[in-house]
N, CA, C and O atoms as a Tripos MOL2 file, in Angstrom:
@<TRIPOS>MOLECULE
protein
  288   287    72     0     0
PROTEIN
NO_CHARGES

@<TRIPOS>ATOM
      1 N          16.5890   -9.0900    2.4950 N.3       1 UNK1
      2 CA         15.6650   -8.1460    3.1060 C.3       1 UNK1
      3 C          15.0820   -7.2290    2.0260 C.2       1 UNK1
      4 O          15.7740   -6.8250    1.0920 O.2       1 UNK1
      5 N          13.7970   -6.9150    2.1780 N.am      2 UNK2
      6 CA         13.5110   -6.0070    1.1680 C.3       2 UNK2
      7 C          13.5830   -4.4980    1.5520 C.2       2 UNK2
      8 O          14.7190   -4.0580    1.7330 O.2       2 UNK2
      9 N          12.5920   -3.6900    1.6940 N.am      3 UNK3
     10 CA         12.8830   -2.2930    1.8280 C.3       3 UNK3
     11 C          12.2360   -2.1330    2.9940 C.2       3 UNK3
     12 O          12.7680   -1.3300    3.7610 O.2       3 UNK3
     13 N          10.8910   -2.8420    3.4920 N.am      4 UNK4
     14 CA         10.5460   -3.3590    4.8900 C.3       4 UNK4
     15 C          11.2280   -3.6740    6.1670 C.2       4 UNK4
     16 O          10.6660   -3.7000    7.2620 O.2       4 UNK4
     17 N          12.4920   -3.9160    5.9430 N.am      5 UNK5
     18 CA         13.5490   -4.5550    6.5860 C.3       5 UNK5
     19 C          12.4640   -6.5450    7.0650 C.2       5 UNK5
     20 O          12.4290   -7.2350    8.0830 O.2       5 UNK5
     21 N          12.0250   -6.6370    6.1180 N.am      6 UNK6
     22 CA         11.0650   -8.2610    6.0940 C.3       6 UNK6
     23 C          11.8250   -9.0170    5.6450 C.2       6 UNK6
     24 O          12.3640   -8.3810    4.7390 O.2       6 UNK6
     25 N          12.3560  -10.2410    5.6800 N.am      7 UNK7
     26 CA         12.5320  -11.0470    4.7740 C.3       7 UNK7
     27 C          11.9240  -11.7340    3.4670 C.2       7 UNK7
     28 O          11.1490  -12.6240    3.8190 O.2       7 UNK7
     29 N          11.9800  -11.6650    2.5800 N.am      8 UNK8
     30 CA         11.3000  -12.3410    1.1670 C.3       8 UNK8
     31 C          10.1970  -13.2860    1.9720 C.2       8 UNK8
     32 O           9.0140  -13.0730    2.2360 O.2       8 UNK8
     33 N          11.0040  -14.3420    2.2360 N.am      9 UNK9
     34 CA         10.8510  -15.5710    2.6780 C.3       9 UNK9
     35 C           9.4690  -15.1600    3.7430 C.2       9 UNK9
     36 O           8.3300  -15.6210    3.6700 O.2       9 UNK9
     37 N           9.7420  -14.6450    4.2420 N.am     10 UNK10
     38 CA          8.4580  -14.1870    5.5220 C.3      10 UNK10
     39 C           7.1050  -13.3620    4.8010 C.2      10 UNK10
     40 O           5.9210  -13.4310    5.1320 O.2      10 UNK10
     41 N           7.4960  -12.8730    4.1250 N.am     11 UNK11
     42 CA          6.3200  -12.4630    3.3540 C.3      11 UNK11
     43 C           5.4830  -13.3260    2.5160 C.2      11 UNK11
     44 O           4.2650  -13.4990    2.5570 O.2      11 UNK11
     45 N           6.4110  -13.8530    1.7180 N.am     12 UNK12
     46 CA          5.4350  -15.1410    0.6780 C.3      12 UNK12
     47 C           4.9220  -16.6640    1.8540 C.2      12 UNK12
     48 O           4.3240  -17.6720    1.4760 O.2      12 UNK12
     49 N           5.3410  -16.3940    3.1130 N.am     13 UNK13
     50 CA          4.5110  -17.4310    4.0500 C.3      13 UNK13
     51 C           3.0310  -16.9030    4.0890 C.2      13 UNK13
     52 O           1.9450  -17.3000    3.6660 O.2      13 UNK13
     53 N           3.5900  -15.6060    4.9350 N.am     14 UNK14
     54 CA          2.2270  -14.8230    4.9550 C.3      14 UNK14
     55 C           1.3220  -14.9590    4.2910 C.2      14 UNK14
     56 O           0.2000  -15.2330    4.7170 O.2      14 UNK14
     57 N           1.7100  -14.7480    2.7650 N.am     15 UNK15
     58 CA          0.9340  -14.6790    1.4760 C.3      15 UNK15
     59 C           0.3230  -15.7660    1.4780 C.2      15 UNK15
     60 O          -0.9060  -15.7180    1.5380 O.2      15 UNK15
     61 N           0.9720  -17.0200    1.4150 N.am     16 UNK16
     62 CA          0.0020  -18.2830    1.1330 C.3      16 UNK16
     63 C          -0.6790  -18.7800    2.1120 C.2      16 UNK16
     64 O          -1.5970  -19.5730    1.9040 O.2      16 UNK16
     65 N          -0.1860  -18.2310    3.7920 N.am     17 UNK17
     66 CA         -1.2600  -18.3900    4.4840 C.3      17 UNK17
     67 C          -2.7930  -17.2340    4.0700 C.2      17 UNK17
     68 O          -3.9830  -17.4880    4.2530 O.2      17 UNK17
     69 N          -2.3790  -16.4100    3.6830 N.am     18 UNK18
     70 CA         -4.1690  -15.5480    3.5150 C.3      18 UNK18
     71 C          -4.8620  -16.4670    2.2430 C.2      18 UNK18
     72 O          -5.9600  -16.9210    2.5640 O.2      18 UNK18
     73 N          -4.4530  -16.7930    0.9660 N.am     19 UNK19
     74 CA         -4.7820  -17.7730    0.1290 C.3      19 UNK19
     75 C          -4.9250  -18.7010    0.8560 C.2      19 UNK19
     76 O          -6.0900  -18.6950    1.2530 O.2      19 UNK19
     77 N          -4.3080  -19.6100    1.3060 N.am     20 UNK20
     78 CA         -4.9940  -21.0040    1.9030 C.3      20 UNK20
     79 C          -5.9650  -20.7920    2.7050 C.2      20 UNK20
     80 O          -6.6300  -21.8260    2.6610 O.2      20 UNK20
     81 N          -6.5750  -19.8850    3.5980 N.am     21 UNK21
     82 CA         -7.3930  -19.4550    4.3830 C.3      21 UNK21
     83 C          -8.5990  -19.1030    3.6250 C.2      21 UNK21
     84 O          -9.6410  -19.6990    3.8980 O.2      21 UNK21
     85 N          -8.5850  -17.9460    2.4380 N.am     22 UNK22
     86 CA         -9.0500  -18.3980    1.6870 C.3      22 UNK22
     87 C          -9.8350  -19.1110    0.8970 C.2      22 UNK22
     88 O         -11.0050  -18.7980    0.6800 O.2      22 UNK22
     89 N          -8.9840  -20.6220    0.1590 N.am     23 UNK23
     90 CA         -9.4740  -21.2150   -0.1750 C.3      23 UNK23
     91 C         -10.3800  -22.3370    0.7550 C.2      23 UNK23
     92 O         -11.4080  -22.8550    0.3190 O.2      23 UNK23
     93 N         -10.0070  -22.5250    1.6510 N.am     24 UNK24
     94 CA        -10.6340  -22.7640    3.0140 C.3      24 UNK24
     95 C         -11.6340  -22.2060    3.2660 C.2      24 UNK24
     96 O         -12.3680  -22.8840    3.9850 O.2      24 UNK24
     97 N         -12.2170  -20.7580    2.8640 N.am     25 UNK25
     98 CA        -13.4750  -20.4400    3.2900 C.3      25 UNK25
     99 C         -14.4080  -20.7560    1.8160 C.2      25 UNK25
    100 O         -15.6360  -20.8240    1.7800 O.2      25 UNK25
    101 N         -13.5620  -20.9060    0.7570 N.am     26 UNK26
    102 CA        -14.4840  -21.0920   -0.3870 C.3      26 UNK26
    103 C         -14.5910  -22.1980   -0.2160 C.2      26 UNK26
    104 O         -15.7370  -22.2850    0.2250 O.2      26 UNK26
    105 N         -14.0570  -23.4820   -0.2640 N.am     27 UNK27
    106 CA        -14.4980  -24.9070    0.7790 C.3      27 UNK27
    107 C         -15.6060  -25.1170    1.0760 C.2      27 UNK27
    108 O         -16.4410  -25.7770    0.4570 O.2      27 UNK27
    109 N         -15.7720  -24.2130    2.6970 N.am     28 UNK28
    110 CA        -16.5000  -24.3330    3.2870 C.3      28 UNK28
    111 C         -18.2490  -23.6960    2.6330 C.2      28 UNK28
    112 O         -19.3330  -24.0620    3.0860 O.2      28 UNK28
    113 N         -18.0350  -22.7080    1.5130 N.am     29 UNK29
    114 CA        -18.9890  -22.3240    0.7640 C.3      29 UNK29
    115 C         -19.6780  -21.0780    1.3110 C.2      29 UNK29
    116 O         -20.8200  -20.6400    1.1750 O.2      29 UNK29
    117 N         -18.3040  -20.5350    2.1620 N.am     30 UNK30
    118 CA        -18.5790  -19.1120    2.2260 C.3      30 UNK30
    119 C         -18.0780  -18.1680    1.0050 C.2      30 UNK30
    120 O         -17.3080  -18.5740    0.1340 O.2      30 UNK30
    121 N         -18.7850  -16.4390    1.0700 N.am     31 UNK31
    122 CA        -17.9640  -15.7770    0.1240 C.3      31 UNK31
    123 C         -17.0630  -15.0770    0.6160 C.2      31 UNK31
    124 O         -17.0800  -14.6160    1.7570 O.2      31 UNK31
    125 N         -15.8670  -14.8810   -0.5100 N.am     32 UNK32
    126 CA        -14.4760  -13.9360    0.1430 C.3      32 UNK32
    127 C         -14.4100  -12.9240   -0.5620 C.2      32 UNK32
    128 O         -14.8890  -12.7670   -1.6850 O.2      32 UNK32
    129 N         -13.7480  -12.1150    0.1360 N.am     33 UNK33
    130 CA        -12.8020  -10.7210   -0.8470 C.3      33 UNK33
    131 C         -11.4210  -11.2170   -0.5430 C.2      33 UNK33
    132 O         -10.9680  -11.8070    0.4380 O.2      33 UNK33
    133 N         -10.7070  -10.6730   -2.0350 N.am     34 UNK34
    134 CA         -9.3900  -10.6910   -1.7710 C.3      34 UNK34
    135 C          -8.9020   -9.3980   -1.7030 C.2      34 UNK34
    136 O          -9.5160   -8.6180   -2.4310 O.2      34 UNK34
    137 N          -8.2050   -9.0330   -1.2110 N.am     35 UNK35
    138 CA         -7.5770   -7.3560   -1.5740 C.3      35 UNK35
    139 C          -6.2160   -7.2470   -1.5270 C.2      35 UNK35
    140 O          -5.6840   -8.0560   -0.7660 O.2      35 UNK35
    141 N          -5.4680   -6.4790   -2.1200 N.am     36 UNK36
    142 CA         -4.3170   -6.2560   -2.8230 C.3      36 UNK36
    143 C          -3.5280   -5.3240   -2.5360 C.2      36 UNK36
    144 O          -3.7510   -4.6950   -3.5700 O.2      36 UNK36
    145 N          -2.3550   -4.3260   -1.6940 N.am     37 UNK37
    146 CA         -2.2120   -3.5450   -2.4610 C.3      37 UNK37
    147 C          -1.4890   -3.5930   -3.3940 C.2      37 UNK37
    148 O          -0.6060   -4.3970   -3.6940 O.2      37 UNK37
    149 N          -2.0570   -2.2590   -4.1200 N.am     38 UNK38
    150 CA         -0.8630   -2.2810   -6.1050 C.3      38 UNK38
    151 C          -0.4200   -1.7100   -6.0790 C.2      38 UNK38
    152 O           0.5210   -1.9310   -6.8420 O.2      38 UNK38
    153 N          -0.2620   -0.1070   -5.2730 N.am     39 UNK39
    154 CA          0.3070    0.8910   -5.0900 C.3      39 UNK39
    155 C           1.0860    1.8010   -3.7050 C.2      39 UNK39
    156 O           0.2920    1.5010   -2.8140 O.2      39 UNK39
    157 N           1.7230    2.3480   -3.2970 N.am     40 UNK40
    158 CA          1.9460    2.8900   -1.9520 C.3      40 UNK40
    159 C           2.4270    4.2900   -2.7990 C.2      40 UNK40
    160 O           2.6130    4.4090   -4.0100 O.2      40 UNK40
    161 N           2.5790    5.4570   -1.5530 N.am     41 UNK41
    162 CA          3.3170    6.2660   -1.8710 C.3      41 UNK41
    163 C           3.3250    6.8840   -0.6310 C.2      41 UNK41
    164 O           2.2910    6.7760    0.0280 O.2      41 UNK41
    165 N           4.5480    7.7060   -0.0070 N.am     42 UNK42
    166 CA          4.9650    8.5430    1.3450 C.3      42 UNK42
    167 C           5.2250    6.8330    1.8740 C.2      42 UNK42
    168 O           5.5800    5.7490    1.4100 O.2      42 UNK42
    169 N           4.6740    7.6030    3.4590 N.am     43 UNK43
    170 CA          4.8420    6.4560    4.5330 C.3      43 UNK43
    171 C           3.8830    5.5720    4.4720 C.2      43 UNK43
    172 O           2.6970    5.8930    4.5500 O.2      43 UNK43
    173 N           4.3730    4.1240    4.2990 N.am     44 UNK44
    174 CA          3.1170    3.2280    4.0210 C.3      44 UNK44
    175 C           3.4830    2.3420    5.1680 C.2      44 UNK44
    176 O           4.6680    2.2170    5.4760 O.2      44 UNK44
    177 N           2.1370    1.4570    6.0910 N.am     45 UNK45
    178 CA          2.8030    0.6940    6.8110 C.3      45 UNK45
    179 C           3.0350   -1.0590    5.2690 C.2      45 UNK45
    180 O           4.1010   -1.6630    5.1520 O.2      45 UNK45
    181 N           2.4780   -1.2050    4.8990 N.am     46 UNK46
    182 CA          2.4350   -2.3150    4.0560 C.3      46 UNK46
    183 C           2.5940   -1.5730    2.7750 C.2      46 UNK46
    184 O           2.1940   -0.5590    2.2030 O.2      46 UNK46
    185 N           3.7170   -3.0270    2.5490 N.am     47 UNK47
    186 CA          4.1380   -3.2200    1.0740 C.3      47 UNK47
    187 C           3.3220   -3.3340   -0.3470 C.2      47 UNK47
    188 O           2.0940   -3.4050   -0.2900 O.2      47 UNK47
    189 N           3.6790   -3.3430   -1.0360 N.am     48 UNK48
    190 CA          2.9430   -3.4720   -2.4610 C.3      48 UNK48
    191 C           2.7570   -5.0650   -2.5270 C.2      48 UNK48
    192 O           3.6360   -5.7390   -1.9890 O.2      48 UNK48
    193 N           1.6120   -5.7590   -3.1830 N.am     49 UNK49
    194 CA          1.5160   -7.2230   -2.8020 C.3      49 UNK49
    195 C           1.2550   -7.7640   -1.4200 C.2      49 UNK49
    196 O           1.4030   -8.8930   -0.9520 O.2      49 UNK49
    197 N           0.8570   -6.7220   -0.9430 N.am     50 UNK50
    198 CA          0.1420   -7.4240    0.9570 C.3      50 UNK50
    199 C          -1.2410   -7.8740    0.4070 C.2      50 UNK50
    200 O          -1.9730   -7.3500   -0.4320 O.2      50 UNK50
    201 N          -1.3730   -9.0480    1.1670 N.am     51 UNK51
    202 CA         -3.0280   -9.0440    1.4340 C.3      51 UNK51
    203 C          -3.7460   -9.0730    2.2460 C.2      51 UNK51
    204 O          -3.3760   -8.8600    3.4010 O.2      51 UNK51
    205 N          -5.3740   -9.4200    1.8570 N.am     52 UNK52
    206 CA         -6.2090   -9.4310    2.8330 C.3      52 UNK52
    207 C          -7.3450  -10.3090    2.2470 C.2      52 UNK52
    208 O          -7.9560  -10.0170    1.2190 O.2      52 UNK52
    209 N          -7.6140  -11.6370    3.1520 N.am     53 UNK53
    210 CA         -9.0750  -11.9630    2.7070 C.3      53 UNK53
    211 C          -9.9910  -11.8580    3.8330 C.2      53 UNK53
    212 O          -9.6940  -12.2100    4.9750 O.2      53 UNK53
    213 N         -10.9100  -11.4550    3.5490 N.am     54 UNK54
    214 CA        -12.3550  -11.6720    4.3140 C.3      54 UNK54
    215 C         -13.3480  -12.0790    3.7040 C.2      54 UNK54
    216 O         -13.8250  -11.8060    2.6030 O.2      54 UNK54
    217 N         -13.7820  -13.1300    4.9490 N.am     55 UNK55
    218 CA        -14.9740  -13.7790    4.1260 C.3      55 UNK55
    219 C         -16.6310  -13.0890    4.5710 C.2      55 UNK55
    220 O         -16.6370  -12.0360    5.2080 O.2      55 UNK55
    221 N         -18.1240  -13.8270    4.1490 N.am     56 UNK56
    222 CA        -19.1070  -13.0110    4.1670 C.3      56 UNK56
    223 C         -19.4400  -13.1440    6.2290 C.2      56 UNK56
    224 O         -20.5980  -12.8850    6.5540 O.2      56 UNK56
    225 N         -18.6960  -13.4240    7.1040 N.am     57 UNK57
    226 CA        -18.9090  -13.6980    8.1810 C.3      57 UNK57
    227 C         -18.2570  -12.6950    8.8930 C.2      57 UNK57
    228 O         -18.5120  -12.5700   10.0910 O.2      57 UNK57
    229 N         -17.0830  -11.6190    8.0900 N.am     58 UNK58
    230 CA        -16.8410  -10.3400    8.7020 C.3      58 UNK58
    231 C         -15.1470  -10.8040    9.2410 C.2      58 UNK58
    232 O         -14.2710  -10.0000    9.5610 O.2      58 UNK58
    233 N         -15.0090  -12.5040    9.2190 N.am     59 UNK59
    234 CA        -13.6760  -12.6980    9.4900 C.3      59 UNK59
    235 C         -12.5390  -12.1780    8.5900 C.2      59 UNK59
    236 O         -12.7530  -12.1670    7.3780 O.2      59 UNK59
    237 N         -11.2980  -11.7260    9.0780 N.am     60 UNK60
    238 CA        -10.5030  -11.8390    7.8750 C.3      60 UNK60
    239 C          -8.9510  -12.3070    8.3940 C.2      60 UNK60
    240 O          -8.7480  -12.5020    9.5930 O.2      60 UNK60
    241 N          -7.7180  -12.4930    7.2300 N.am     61 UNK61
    242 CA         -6.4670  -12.7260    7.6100 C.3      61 UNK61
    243 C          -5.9560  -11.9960    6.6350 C.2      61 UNK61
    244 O          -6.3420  -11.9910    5.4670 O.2      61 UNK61
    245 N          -4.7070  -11.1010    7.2980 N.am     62 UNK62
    246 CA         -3.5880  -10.3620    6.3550 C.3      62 UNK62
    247 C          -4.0600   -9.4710    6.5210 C.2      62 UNK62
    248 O          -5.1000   -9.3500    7.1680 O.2      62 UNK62
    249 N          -3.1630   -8.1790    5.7510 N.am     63 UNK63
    250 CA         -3.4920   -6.7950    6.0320 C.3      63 UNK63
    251 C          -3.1450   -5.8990    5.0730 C.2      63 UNK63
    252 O          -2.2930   -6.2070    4.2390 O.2      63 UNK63
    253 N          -3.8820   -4.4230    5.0610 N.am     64 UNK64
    254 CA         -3.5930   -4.1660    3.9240 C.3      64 UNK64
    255 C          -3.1360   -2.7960    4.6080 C.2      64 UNK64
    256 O          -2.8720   -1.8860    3.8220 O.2      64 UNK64
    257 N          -3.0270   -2.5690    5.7910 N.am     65 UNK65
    258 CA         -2.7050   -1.2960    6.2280 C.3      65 UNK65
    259 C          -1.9280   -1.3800    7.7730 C.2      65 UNK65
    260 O          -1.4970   -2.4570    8.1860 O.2      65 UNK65
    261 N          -1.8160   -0.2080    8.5050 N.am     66 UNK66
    262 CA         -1.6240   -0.7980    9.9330 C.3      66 UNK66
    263 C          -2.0510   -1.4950   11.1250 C.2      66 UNK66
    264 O          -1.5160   -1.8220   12.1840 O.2      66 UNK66
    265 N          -3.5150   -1.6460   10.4550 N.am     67 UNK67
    266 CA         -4.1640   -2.6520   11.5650 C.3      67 UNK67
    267 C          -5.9540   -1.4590   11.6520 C.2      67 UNK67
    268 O          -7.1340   -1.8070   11.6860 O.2      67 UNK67
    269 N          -5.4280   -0.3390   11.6560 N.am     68 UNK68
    270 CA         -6.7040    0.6290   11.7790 C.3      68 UNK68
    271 C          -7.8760    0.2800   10.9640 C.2      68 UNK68
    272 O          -8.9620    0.0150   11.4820 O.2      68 UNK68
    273 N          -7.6260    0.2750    9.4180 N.am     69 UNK69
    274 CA         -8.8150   -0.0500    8.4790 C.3      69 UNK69
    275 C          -9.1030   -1.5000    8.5010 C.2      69 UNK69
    276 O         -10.1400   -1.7810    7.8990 O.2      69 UNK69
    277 N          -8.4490   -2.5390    9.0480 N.am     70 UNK70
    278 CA         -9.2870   -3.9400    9.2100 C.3      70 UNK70
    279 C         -10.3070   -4.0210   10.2360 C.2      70 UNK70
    280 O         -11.1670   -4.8830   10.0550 O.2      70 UNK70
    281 N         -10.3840   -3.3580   11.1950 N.am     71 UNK71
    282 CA        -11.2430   -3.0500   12.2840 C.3      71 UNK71
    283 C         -12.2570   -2.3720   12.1750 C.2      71 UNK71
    284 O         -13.3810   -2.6820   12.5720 O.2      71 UNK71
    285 N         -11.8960   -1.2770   11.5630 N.am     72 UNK72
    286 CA        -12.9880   -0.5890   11.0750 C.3      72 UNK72
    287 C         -14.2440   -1.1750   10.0260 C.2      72 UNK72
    288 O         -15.1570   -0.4260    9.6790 O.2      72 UNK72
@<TRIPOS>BOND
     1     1     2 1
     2     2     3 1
     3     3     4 2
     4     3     5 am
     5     5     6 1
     6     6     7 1
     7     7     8 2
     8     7     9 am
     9     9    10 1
    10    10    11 1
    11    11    12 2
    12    11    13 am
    13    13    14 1
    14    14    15 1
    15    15    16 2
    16    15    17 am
    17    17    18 1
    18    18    19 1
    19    19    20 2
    20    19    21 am
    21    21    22 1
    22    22    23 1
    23    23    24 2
    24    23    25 am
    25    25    26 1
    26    26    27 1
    27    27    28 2
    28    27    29 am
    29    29    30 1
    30    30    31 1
    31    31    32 2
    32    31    33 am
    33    33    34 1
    34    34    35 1
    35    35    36 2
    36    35    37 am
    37    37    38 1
    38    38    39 1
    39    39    40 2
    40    39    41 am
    41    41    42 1
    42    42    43 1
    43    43    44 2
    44    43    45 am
    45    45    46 1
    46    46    47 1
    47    47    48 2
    48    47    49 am
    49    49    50 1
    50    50    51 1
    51    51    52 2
    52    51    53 am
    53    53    54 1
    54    54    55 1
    55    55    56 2
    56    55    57 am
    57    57    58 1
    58    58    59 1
    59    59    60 2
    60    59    61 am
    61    61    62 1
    62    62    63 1
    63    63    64 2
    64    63    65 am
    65    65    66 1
    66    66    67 1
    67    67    68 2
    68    67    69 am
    69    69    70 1
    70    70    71 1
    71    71    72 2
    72    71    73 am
    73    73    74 1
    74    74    75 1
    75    75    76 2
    76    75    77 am
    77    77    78 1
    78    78    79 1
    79    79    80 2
    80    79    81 am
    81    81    82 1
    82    82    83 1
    83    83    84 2
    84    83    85 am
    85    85    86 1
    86    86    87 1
    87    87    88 2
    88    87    89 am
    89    89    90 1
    90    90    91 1
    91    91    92 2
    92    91    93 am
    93    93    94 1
    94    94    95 1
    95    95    96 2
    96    95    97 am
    97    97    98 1
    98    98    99 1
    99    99   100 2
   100    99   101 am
   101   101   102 1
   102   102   103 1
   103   103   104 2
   104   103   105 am
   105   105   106 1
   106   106   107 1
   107   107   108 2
   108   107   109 am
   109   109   110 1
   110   110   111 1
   111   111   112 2
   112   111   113 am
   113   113   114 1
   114   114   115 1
   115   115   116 2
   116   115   117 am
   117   117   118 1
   118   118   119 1
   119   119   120 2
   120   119   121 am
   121   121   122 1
   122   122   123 1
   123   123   124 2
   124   123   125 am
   125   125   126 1
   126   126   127 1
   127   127   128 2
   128   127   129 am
   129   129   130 1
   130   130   131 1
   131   131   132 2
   132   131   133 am
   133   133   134 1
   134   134   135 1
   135   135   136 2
   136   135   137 am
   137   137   138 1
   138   138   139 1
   139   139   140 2
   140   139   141 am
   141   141   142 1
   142   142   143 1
   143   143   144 2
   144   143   145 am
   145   145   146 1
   146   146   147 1
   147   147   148 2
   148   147   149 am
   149   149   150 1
   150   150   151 1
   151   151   152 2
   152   151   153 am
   153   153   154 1
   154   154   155 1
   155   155   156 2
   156   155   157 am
   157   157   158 1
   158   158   159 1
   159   159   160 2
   160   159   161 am
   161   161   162 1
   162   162   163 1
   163   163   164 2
   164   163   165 am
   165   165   166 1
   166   166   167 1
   167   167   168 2
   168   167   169 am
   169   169   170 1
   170   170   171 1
   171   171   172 2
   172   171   173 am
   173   173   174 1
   174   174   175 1
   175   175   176 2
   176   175   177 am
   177   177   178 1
   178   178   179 1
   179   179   180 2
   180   179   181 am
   181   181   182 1
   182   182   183 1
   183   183   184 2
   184   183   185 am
   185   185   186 1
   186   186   187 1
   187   187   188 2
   188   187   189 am
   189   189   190 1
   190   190   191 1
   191   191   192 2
   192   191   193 am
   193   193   194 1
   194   194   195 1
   195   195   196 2
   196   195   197 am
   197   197   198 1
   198   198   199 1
   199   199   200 2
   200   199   201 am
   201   201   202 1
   202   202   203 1
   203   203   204 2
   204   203   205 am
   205   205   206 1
   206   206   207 1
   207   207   208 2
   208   207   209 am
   209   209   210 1
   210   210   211 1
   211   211   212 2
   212   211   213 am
   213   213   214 1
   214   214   215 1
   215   215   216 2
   216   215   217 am
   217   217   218 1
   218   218   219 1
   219   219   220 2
   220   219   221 am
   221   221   222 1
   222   222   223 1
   223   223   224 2
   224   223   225 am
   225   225   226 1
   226   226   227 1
   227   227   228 2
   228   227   229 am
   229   229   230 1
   230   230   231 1
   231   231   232 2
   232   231   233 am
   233   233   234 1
   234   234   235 1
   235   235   236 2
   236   235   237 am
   237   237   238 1
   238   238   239 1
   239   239   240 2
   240   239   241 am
   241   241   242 1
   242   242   243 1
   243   243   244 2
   244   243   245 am
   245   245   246 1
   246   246   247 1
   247   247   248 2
   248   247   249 am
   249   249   250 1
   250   250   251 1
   251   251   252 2
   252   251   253 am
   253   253   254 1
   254   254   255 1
   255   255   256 2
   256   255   257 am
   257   257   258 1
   258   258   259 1
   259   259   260 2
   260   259   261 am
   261   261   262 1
   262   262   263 1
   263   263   264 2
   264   263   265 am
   265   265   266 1
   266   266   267 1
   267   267   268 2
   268   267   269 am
   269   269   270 1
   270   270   271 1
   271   271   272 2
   272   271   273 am
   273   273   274 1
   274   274   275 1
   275   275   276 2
   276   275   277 am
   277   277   278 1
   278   278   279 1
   279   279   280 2
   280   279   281 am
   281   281   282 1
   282   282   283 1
   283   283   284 2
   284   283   285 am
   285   285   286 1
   286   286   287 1
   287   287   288 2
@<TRIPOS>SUBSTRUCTURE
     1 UNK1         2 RESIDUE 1 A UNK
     2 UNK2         6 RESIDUE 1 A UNK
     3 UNK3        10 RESIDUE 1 A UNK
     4 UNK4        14 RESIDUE 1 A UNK
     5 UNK5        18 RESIDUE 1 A UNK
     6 UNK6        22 RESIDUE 1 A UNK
     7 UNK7        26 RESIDUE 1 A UNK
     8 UNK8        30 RESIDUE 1 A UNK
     9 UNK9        34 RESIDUE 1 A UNK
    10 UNK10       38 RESIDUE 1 A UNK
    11 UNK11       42 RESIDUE 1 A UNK
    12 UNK12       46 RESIDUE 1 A UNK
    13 UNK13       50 RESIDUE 1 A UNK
    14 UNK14       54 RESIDUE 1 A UNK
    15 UNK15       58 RESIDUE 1 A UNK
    16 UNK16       62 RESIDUE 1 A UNK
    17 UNK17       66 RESIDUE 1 A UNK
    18 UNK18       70 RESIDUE 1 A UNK
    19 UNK19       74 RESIDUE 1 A UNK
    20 UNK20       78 RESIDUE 1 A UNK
    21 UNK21       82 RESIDUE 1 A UNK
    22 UNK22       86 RESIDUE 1 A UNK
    23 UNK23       90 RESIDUE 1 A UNK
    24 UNK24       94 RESIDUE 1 A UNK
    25 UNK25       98 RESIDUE 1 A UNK
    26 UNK26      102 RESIDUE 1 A UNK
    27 UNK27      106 RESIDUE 1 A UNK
    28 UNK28      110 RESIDUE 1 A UNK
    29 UNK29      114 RESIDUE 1 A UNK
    30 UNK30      118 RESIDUE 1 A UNK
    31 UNK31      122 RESIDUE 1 A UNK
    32 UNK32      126 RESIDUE 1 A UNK
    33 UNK33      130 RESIDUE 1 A UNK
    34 UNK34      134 RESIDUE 1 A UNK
    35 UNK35      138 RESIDUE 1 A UNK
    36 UNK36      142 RESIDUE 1 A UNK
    37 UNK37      146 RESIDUE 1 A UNK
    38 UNK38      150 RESIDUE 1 A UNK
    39 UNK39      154 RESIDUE 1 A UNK
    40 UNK40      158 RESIDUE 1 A UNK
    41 UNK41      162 RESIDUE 1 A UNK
    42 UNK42      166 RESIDUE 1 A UNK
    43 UNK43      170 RESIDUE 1 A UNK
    44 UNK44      174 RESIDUE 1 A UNK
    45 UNK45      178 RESIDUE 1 A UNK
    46 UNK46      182 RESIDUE 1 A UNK
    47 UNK47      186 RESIDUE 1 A UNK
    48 UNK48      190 RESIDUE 1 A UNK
    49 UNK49      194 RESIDUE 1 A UNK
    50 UNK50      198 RESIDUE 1 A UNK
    51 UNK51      202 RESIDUE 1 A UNK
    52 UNK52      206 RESIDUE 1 A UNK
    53 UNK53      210 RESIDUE 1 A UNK
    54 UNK54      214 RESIDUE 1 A UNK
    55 UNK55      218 RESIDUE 1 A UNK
    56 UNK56      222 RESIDUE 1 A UNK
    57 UNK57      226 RESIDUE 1 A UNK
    58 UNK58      230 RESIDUE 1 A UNK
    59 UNK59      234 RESIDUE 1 A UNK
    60 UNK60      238 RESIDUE 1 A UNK
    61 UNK61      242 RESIDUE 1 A UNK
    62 UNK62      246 RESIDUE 1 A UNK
    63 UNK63      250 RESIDUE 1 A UNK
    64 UNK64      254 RESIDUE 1 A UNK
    65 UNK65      258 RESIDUE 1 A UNK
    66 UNK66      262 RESIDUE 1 A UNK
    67 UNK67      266 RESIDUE 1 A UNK
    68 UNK68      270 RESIDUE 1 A UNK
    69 UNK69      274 RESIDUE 1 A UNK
    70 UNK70      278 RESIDUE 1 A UNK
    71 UNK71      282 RESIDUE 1 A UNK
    72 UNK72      286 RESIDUE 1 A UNK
């Protein structure tokens, strides 16, 4: 468990599902963002190394916060 109370294992799924998704939209010959976080500090809902891709169609997978700023 990490400090999340997550498992390792459950996180790096996550992870390569937003990459394969991803590369899946570069595939298809849409454009993506990747986003990262690198840093936290206080109460964070996400870890350091979360992601997020969205492509130029406004879709995205993963997260980089509690759910509030992907919506927005």
């Amino acid at each position: 468990m990490n400090d999340n109370g997550m498992s390792r294992e459950l996180v790096r799924a996550e992870d390569r599902a937003v990459i394969a998704k991803a590369a899946e939209w570069l595939r298809e010959g849409k454009k993506v963002a990747l986003s990262t976080v690198t840093q936290t500090w206080g109460s964070s809902p996400r870890p350091p190394g979360s992601l997020m891709a969205m492509n130029d169609a406004g879709r995205f997978i993963g997260s980089v916060s509690g759910g509030c700023v992907e919506q927005a």
